[in-house]
C-alpha positions as CSV (number, residue, x, y, z in Angstrom):
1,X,0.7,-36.8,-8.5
2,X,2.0,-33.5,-7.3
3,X,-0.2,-30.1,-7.8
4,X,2.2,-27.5,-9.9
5,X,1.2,-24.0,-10.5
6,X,1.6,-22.2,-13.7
7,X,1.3,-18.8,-15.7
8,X,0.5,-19.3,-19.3
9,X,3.0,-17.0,-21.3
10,X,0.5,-16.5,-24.2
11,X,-2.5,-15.4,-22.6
12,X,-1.5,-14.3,-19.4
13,X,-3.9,-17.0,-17.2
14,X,-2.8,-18.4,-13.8
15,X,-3.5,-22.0,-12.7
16,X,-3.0,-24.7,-10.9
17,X,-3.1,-28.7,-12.2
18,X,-2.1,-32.2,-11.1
19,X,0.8,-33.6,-13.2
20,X,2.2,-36.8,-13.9
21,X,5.7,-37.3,-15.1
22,X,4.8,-38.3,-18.6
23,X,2.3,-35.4,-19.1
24,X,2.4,-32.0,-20.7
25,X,0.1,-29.6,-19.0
26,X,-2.0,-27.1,-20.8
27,X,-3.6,-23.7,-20.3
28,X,-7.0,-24.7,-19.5
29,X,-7.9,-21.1,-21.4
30,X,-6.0,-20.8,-24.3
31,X,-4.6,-25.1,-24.1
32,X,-1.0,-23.4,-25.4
33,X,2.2,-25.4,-23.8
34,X,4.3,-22.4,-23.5
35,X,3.8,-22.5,-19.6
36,X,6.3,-21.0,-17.2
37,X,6.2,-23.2,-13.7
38,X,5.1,-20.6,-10.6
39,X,7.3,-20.7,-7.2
40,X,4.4,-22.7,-5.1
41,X,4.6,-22.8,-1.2
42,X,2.4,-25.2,0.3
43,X,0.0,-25.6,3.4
44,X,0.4,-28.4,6.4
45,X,-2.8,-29.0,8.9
46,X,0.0,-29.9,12.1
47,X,-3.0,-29.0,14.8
48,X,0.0,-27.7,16.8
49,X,-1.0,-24.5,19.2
50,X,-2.5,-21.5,17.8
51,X,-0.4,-18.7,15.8
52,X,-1.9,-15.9,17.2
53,X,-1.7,-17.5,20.9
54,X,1.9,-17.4,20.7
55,X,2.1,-14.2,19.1
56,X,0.2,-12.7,22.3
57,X,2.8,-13.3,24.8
58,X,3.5,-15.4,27.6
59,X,0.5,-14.7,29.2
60,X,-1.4,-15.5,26.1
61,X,-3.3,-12.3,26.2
62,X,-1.6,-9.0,26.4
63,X,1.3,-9.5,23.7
64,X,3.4,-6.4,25.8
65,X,5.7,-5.4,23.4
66,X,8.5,-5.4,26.2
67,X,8.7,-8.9,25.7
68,X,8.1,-12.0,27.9
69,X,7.9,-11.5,31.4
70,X,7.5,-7.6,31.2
71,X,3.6,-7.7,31.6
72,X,2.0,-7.1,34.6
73,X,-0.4,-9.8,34.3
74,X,1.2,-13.2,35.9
């Protein structure tokens, strides 16, 4: 069952609910139908390297904003 994000046109609310394909969700504050279905991006857990290490350079430290192989530090 995929997890779809909502905004409730009547009362304003903003949620998020599982949803099979034969059900109609509901505002969980106000229960009206009149939902309009949110843009949703989702998360992955990979466990690949770390962001901000790559961010920092080729070094992994400085993050010289000359761009790889301009640091001093080899």
């Amino acid at each position: 069952m995929p997890i779809y994000e909502y905004a409730c046109k009547s009362c304003g609310s903003e949620f998020e609910t599982l949803v099979r394909s034969s059900t109609v969700p509901d505002c969980p504050s106000c229960h009206s139908t009149d939902l309009e279905k949110k843009l949703s991006v989702f998360a992955t857990a990979a466990g690949g390297p770390d962001p901000a290490a790559i961010a920092a350079g080729p070094c992994g430290s400085c993050g010289h904003p000359d761009g790889p192989g301009a640091c001093a530090l080899h």
